[in-house]
C-alpha positions in Angstrom: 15.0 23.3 4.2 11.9 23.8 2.5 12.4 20.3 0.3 12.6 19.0 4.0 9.2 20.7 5.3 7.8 19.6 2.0 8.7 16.0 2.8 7.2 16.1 6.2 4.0 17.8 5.2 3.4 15.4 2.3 4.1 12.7 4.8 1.6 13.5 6.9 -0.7 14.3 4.5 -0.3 11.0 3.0 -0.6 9.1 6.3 -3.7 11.2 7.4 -5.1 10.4 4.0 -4.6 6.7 4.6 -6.3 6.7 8.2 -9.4 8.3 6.8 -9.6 5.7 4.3 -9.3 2.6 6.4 -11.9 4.2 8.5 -14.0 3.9 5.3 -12.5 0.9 3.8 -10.3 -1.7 5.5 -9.5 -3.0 1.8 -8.6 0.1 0.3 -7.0 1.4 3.3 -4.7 -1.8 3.1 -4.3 -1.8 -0.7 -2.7 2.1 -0.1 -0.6 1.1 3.3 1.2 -1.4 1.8 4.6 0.3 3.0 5.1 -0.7 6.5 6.1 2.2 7.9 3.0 3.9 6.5 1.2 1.0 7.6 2.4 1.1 11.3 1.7 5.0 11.2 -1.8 4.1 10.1 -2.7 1.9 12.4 -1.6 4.7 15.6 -3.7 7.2 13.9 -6.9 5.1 13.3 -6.7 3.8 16.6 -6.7 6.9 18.5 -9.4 8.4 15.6 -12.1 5.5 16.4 -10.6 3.3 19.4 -11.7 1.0 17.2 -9.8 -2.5 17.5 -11.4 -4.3 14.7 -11.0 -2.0 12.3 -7.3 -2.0 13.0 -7.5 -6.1 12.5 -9.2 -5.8 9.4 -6.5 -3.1 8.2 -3.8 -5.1 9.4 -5.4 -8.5 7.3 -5.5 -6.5 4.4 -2.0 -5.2 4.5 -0.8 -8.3 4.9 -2.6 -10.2 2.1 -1.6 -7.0 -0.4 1.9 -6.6 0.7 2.6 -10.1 -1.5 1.5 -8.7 -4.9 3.6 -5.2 -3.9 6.9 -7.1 -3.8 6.5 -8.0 -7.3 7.6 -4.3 -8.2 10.7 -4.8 -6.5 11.5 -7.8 -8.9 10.0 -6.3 -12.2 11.7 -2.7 -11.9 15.3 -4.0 -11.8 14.8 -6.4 -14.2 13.4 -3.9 -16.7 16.5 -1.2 -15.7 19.2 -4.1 -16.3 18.0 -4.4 -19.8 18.1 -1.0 -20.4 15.2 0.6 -20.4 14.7 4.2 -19.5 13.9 4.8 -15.9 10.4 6.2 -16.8 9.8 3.7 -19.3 10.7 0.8 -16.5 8.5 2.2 -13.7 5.6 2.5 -15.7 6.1 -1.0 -16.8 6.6 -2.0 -13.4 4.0 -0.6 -11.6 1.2 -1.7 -14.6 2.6 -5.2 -14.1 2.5 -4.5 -10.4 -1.4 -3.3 -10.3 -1.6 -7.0 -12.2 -0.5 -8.7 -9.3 -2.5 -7.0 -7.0 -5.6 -7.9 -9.4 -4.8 -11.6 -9.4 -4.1 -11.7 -5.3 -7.7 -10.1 -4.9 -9.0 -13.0 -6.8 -7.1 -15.9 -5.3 -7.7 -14.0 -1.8 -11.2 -14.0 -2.7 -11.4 -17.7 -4.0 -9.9 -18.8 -0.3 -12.4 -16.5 1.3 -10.6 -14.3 3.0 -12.5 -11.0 3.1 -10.6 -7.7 2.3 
């Protein structure tokens, strides 16, 4: 039971967190709520914090453009586990390789200028 509270409060923690950061910084905001149900929780919560529809365009643009570099972890990970590599090790790996990808899509987004 209190694993399950745990959850729940770190949940909402974590969604609150993401709310308050949009409100600051669409990009950022987007970059953290890649996960769409965080994202969809994120966008109730900074909607009824500012009523404010174009920040919840700009947060929606930038989880869309950062989601693409995120899905790269989902292809490195197994990859790295198949050959063996310690689940640590492989998540490390991963999610360096991952930050990579989100490095080279803020460059390409910012080439085709698209602002996050």
């Amino acid at each position: 039971m209190f694993y399950y509270l745990l959850k729940v409060i770190i949940s909402a923690i974590l969604i609150l967190f993401i709310s308050e950061l949009a409100k600051k910084s669409s990009f950022i905001g987007g970059l953290v709520a890649s996960i769409p149900l965080i994202s969809i929780l994120s966008f109730f919560w900074l909607y009824f914090d500012t009523k404010d529809i174009s920040k919840i365009i700009n947060l929606s643009y930038g989880i869309f453009w950062l989601v693409i570099p995120s899905l790269g972890l989902f292809l490195i990970l197994p990859e790295l586990l198949k050959t063996g590599i310690n689940f640590y090790v492989s998540m490390l790996i991963a999610t360096m390789l991952t930050i990579i990808l989100y490095w080279f899509m803020i460059i390409i987004v910012g080439w085709l200028g698209v602002e996050l």
